[in-house]
C-alpha positions in Angstrom: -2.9 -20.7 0.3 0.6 -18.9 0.5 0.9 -15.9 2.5 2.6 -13.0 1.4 4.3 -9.6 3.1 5.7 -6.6 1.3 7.0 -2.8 2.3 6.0 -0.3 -0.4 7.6 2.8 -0.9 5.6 5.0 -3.4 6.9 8.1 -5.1 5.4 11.1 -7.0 2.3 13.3 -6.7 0.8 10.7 -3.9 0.7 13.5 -1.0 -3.0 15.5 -1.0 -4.5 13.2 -3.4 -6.4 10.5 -1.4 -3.3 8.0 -1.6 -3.8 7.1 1.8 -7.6 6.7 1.5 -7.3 4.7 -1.9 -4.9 2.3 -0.4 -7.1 1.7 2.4 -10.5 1.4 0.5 -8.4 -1.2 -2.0 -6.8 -3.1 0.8 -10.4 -3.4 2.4 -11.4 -4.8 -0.7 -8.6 -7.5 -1.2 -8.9 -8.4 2.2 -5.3 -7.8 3.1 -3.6 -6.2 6.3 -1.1 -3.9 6.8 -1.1 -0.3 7.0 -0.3 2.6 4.9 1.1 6.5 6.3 3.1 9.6 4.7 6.6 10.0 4.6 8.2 13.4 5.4 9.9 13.5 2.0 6.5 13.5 0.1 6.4 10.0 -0.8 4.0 6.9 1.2 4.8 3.7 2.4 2.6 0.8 3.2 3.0 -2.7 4.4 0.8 -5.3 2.8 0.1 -8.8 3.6 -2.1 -11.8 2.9 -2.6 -14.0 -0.4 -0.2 -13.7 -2.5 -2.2 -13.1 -5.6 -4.1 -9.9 -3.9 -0.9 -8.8 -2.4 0.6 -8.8 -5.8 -2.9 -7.2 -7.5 -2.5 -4.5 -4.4 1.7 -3.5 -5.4 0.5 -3.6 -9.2 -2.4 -1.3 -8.9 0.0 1.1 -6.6 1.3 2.2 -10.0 -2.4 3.5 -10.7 -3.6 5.2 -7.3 -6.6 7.6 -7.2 -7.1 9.7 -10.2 -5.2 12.9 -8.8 -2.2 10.9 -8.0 1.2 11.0 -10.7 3.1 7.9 -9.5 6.8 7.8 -10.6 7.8 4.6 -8.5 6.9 2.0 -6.7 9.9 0.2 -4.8 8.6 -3.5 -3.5 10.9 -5.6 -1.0 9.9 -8.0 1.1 8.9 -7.5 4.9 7.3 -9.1 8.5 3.5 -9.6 8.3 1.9 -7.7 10.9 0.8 -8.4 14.0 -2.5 -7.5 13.9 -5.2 -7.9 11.4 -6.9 -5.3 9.3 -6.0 -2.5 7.4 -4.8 1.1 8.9 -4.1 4.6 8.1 -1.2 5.8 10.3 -0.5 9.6 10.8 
């Protein structure tokens, strides 16, 4: 099964609206590692990796987040998988 890695930068209303949380809850779910934090200019970025096909359902649902969240973009490009396994929150 192929192995994917991406850097997401999200932009929009995704700062005091769970982003962080959501992310981590759906990564969870799709089994995928990486990690996710705020960005001083009010926008998040997360790193994703594992199979492609939930790495791509994870960067496709980023354009959704949780229901207080107002996306406006979602920049994908490709990165380094992690070196360790399991999903984070960073500060």
């Amino acid at each position: 099964m192929a192995q994917l890695s991406r850097h997401i930068r999200i932009t929009g209303r995704v700062q005091g609206v769970a982003y962080r949380a959501w992310t981590k809850a759906r990564a969870d779910a799709l089994d995928l590692s990486g990690w996710v934090r705020n960005e001083e200019d009010g926008s998040v970025t997360a790193l994703v990796s594992g199979p492609d096909a939930a790495v791509e359902e994870m960067c496709t649902a980023f354009w959704d987040g949780p229901g207080a969240a107002a996306v406006s973009d979602v920049r994908v490009t490709s990165a380094q998988a992690p070196d360790d396994t399991g999903f984070r929150i960073l500060r």
